[in-house]
C-alpha positions as a printed Julia matrix, in Angstrom:
511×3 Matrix{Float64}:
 92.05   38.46  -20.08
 92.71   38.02  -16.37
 90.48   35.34  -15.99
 88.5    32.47  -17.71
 84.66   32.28  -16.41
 82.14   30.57  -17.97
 79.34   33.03  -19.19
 77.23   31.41  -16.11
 79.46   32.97  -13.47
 77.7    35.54  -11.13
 80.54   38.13  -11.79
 80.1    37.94  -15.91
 76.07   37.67  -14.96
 76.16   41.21  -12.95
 78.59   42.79  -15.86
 76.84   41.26  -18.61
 73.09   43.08  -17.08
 74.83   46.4   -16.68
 76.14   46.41  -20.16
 72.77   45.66  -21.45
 70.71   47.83  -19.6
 73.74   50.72  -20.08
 73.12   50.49  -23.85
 69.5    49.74  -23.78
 69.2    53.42  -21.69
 71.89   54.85  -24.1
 69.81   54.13  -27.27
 66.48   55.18  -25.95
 68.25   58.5   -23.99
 69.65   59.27  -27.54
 66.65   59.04  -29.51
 65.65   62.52  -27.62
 68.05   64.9   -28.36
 67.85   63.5   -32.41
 64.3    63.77  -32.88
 63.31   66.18  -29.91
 63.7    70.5   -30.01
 67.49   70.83  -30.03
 68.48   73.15  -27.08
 66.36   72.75  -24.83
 66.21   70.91  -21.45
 65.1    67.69  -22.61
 68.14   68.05  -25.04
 70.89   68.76  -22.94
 69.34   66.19  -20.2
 69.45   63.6   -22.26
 72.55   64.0   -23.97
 73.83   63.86  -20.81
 72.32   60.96  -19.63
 73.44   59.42  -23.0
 77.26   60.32  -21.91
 77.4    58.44  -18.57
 75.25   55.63  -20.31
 77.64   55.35  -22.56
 80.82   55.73  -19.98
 79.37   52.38  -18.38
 78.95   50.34  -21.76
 82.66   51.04  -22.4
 83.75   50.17  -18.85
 81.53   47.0   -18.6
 82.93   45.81  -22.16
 86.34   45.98  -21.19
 85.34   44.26  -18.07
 83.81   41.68  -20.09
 86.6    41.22  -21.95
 89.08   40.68  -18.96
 86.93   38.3   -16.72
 85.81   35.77  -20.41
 88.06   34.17  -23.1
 88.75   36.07  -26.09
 86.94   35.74  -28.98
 86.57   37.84  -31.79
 83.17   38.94  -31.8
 83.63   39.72  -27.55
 86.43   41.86  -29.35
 84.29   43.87  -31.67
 81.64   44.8   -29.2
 84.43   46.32  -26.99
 86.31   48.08  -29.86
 82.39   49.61  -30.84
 82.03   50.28  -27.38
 85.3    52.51  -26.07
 84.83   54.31  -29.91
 81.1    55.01  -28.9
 82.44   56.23  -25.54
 85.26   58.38  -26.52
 82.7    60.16  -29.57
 80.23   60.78  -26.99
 81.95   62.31  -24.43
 84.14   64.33  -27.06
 80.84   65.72  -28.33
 79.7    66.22  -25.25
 82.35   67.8   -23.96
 82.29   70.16  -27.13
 78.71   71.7   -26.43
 79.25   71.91  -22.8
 82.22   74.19  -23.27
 80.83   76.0   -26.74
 84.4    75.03  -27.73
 86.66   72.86  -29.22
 89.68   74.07  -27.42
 90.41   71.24  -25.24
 91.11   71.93  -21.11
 94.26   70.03  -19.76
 91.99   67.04  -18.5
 90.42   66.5   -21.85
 93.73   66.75  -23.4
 95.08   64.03  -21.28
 92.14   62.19  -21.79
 92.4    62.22  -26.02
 96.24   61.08  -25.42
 95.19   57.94  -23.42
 92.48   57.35  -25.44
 94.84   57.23  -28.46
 97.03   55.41  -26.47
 94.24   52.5   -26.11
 93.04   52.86  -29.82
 97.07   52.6   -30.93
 96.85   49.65  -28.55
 93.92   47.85  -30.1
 94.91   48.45  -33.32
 97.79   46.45  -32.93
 96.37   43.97  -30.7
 93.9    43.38  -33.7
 96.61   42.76  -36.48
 98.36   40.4   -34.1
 95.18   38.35  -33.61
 93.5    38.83  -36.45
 90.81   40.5   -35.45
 90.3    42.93  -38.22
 87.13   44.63  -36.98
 88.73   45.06  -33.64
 92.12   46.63  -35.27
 89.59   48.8   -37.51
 88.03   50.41  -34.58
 91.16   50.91  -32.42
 92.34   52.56  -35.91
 89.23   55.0   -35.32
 90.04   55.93  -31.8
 93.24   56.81  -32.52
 92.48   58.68  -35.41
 89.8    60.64  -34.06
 91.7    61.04  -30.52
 95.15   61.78  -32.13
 93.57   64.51  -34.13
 92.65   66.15  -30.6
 95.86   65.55  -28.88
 97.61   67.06  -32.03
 95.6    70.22  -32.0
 95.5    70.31  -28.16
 99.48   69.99  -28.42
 99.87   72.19  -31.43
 97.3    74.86  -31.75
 96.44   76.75  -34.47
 94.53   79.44  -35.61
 91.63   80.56  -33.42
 88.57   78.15  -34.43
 85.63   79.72  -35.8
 82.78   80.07  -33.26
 80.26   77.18  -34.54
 83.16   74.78  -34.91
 81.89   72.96  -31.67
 78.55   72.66  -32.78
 79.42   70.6   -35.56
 81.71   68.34  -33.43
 78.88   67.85  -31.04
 76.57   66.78  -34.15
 79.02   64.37  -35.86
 80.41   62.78  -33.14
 77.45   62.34  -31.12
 75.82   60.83  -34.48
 78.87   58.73  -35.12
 78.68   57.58  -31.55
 74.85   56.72  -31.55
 75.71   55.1   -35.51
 78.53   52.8   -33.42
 76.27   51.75  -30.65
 73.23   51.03  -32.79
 75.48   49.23  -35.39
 76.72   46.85  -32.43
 72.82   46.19  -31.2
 71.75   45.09  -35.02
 74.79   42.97  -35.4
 73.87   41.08  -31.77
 70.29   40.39  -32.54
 70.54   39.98  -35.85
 70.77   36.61  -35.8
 67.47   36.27  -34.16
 65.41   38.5   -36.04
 66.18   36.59  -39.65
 64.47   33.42  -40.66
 67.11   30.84  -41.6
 66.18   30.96  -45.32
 67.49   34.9   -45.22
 69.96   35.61  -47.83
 73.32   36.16  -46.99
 73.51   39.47  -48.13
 70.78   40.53  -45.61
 73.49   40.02  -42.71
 75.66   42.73  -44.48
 72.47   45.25  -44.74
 72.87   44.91  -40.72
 76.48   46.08  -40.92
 76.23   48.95  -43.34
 72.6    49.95  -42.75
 72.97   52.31  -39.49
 76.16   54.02  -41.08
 74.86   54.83  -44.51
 71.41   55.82  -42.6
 73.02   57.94  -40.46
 75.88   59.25  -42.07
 73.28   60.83  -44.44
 70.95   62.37  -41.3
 74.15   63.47  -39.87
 75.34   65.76  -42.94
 71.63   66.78  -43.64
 71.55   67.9   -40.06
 74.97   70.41  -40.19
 73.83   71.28  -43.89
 70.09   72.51  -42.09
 72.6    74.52  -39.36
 74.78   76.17  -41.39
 72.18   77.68  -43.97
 70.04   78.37  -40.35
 73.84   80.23  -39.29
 74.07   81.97  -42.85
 70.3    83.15  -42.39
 70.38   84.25  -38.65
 73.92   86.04  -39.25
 72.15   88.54  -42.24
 69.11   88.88  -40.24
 70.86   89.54  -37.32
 72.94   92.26  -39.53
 69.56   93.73  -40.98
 67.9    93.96  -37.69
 70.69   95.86  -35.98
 71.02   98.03  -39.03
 67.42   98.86  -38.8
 67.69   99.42  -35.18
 70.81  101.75  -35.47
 68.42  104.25  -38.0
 67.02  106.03  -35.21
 69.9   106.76  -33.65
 71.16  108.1   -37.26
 68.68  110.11  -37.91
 68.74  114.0   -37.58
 66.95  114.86  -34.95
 63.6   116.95  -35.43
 63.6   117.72  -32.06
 65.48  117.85  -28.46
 63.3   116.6   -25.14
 65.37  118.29  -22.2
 64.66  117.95  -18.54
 65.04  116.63  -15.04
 63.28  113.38  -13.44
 62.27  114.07   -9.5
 60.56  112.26   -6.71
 57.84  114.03   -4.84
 59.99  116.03   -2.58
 62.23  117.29   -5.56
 65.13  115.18   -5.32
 66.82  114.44   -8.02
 65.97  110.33   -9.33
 69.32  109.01  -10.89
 68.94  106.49  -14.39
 65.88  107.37  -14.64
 65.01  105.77  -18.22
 63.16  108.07  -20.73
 62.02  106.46  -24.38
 59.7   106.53  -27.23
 57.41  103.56  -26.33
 57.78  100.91  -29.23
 60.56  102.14  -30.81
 64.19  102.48  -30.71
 64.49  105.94  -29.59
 65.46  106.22  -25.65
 67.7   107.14  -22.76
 69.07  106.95  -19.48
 68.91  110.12  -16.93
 72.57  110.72  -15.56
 73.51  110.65  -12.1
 71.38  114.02  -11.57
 68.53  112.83  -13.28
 69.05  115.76  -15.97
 68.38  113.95  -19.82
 68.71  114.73  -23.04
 67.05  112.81  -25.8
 67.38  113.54  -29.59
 64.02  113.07  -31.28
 63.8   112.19  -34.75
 61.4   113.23  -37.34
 59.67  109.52  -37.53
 59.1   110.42  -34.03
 55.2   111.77  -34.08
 53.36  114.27  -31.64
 50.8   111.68  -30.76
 53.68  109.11  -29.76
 53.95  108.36  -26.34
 57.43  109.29  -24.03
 57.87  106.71  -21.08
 59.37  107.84  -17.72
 60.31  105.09  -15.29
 62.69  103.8   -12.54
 62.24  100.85  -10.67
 60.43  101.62   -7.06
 58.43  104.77   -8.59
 55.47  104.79  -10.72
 55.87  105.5   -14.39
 54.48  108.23  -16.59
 53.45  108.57  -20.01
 53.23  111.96  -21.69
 52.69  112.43  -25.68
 55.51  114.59  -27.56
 52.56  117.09  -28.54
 51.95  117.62  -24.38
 55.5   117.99  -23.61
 56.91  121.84  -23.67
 59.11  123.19  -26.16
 61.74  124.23  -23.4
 63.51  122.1   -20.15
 60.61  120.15  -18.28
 60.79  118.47  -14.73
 59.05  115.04  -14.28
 58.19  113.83  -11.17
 57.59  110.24  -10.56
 56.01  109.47   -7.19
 57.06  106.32   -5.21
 55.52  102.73   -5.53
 56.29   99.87   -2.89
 57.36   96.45   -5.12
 55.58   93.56   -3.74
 57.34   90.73   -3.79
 56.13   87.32   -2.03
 57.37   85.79    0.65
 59.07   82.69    1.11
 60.72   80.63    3.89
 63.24   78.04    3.43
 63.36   75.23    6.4
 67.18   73.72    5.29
 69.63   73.62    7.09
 71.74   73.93    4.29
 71.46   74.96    0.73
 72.67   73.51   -2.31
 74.8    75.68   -5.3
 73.9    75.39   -8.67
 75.33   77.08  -11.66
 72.74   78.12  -14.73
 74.05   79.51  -17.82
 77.69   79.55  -19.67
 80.88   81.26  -17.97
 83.0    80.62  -20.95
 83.27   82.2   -24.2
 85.35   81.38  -27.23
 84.14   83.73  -30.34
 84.29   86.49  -32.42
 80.79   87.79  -32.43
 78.93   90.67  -30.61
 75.88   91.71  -29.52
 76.56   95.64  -29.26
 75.52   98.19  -26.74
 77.32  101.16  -28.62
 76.05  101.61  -32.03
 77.0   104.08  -34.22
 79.03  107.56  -34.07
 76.51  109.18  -31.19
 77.28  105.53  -28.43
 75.47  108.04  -25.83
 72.27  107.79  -27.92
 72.28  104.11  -27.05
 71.81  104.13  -23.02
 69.07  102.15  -21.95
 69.83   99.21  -23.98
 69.37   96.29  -22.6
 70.68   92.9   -22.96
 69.94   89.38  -21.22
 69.04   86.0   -21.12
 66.13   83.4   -19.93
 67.52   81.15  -17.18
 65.41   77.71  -16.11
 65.07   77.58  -12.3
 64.74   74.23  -10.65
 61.8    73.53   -9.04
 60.4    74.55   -6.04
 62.17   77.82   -6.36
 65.54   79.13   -5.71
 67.23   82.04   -3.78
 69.42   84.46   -6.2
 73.08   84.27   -5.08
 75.48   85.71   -8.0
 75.69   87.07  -11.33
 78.29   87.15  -13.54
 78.71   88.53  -17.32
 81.3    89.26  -19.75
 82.52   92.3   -21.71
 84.08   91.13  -25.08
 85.08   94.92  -26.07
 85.29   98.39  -24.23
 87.17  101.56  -24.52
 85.16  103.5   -22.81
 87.06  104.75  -19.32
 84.21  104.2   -16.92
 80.8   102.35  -17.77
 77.9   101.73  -15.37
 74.99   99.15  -15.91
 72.06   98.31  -13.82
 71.43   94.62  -13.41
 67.91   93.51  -13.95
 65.49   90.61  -12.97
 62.21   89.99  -14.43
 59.49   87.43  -14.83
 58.48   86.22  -18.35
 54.94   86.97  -19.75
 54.62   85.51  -23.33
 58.61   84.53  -23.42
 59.57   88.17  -22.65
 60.57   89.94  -19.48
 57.4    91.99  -18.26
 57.72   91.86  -14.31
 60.14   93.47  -12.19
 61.59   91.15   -9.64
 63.93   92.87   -7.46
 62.97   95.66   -4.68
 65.53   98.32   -5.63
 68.03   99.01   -8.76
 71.4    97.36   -8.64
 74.23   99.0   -10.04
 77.22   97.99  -11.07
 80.55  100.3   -12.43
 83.12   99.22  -14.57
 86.42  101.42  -14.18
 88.69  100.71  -16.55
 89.03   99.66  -20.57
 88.87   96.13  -22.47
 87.23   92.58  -21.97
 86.37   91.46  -18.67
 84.25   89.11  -16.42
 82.0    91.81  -14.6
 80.36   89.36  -10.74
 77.62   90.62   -9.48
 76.43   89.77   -5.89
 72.79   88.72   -5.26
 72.51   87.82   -2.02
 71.9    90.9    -0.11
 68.53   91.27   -2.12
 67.08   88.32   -0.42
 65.3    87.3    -3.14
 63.38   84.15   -3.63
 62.26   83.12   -6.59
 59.68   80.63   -7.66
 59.02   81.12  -11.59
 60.11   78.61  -13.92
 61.9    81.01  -15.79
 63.29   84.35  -15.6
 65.24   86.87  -17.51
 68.35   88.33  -16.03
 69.88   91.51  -18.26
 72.22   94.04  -18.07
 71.46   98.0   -18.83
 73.85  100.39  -20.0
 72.48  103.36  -17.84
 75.99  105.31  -17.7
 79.54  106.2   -19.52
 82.64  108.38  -19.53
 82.56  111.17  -22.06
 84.84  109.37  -24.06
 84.4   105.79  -26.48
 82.8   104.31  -29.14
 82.78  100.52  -28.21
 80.68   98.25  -25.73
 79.57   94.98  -26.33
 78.89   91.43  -25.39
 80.42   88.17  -26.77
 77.23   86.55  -28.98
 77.39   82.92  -28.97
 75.52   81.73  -32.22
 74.13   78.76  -32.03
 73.67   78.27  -28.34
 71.76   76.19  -26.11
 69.26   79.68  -24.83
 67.29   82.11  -25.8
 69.15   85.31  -26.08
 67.07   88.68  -24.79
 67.63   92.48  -26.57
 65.96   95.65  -26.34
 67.6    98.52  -27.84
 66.64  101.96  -26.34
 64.47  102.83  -22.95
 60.79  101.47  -23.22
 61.09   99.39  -26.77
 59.83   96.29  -27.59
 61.74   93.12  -26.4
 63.28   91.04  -29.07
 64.26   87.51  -28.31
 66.23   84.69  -30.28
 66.03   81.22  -29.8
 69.61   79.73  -29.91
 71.56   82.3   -28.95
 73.04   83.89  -26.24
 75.66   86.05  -24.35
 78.31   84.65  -22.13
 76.14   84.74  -19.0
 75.82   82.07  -15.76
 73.57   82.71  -12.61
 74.61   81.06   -9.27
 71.22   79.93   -7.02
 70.72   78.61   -3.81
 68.04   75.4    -3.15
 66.5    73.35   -0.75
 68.8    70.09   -1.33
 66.86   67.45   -2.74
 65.58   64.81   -0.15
């Protein structure tokens, strides 16, 4: 301690509120993310919240500690305190990153923090404070583990290892912090003819009680992982059938505006099914047609800033045909922003650590594939938000040149429906293997004012020769992860997952 004040003093008063109201906040905040949808805004708001919360009842304890005379329950509330801190912003950390590969800073971090735990631990034997000695013991097991793997790394961790950090150390954080709370009041809440026994019940309670909602919790996730991976496996081996299949019939042609010239990615597909393609750069397509594939099906033609057509197979000519798609103005709102300045903010995740895909080629035929699409919902703050950047990630590639369009849409129903953006952005790759692939924004001026919208990339172009394109798949993942394989199919979407995708948007700064 540096100094000796009575618990009256205006200094202990002030540290002594903040502590209090710190972990009062910190249990309520972390009641949200347990019982609430896991994911979603609320979640990751709160858990948050709960982080800082918990950053103050560490720093106020040890204040505590410093300005009052040791004793040895002042002792255990600080040792519960710094072990509730370092769990929660471990966990934290873990789900913010989708990894458990710690960064330099958190590296340093878990060394000091072992440091302090090696610290109390021996502080604890020399004073006798066993509780206090047990939970520097804790610290420095949990935070020596991390500096040992951060120093020594080892084989590349599977992809839902940081989920389960996140759920056991946030739960052995909140366990800590509610353990400390019971043991406080408990002494008020018992009539003096309790037994003695019911005293311990208030010590091993929370951990037995959560300890048990803890493991039933990763137990739920991995069967939900084991489940999501086979249907995930079925559904793109359902999906890949069409493109398998012999064809019973090739649709040839050329897309056009009204004056003949020639409309480039042009999509043409089987509406509601996986059958579809992209026009080339002379808007000449070729699209295989399997046998499933029935005369009274409908063929879409579209491109953003012309109207679409629909023609069945059955009215479409044996031989080449030429579709012409006359020009449609997008109307798009306007909006006018009266800051002088706007604020940046980053939506999505810009890192990737795993070893799943979501796939654009499929199969031996990849070319049947163009016009797949994938993407993701992004939350937009309110009042709206001016599109700045996009950037996305390509996990695998051997093809020698690869184009994509970049999308925007509205949601209707959780789906993208609504076109946002006045004209087609494109975007080539040269070159083969993984890569971040930026995408500028601003020069389409466009303000947006949903809630919600899906961003997605289209593979709408390729070299003549590869087999592989694809997306890192983060599974579990705070999003909702957006696929539609082949021109004009049906959008599939998948809660808790995603690609490695982050939007930058501009905003009014708040007043």
């Amino acid at each position: 301690m540096l100094f000796s004040l009575p618990s009256s003093a205006l200094a202990v008063r002030i540290v002594l509120g903040m502590h209090i109201a710190a972990g009062t906040l910190a249990l309520a905040l972390g009641l949200i993310p347990m019982l609430g949808r896991k994911g979603g805004p609320a979640h990751v708001r709160a858990g948050r919240a709960y982080t800082y919360a918990m950053i103050v009842v560490a720093a106020t304890a040890v204040g505590l500690c410093l300005l009052q005379p040791l004793t040895l329950g002042r002792l255990f509330l600080t040792g519960v305190a710094v072990l509730s801190f370092y769990l929660s912003f471990s966990g934290w950390r873990a789900a913010r990153r989708h990894s458990v590969v710690l960064p330099p800073a958190d590296a340093v971090l878990a060394a000091l923090a072992a440091l302090v735990g090696l610290g109390m631990a021996g502080a604890g034997i020399w004073l006798g404070a066993i509780l206090f000695a047990f939970f520097g013991g804790l610290i420095c097991l949990f935070a020596g583990l991390d500096t040992w793997r951060a120093l020594r790394p080892a084989a590349v961790p599977e992809a839902t290892a940081w989920l389960f950090r996140h759920f056991i150390r946030m739960g052995g954080s909140y366990i800590s912090a509610f353990t400390a709370f019971v043991v406080v009041n408990l002494g008020r809440w018992l009539p003096e003819s309790a037994p003695s026994w019911a005293g311990l019940v208030g010590w091993i309670a929370p951990t037995i009680i959560g300890t048990i909602l803890i493991a039933s919790t990763v137990r739920r996730h991995k069967a939900r992982l084991r489940r999501g991976a086979a249907l995930t496996l079925a559904g793109l081996a359902l999906l890949a059938a069409p493109a398998e299949a012999q064809p019973g019939r090739n649709l040839t042609g050329q897309l056009t505006n009204e004056i003949g010239q020639p409309l480039p990615y042009a999509t043409v597909g089987v509406v509601g099914q996986g059958v579809g393609t992209v026009a080339d750069a002379d808007g000449r397509f070729w699209l295989a047609l399997p046998p499933a594939v029935a005369a009274t099906d409908t063929i879409q033609f579209a491109l953003l800033g012309y109207a679409k057509r629909s023609l069945t197979v059955a009215a479409l000519p044996a031989g080449p045909v030429t579709i012409v798609l006359p020009a449609t103005a997008v109307a798009l709102p306007d909006a006018t922003v009266q800051a002088r300045r706007l604020d940046t903010l980053r939506i999505g995740n810009p890192h990737y650590r795993t070893r799943l895909q979501t796939n654009f080629a499929l199969g031996t035929k990849p070319g049947q594939n163009v016009g797949s699409e994938i993407g993701r919902v992004f939350q937009l703050p309110k009042g709206g938000a001016w599109l700045d950047q996009f950037d996305f990630v390509l996990s695998a590639n051997d093809f020698d040149t690869v184009t994509f369009r970049i999308n925007v849409y509205a949601l209707r129903g959780g789906v993208p429906a609504v076109p946002l953006l006045r004209q087609s952005i494109y975007r080539e790759v040269v070159g083969r293997g993984a890569r971040r692939v930026r995408v500028a924004l601003q020069a389409e001026q466009l303000f947006v004012q949903e809630n919600a919208i899906a961003v997605t990339v289209e593979w709408v172009g390729h070299s003549r020769h590869g087999q592989q394109l694809a997306l890192p798949l983060l599974m579990p993942a705070f999003a909702t992860h957006l696929y539609r394989y082949g021109a004009a199919n049906r959008w599939k979407r998948f809660a808790s997952m995603s690609t490695t995708m982050e939007l930058r948007v501009l905003r009014a700064p708040k007043e």
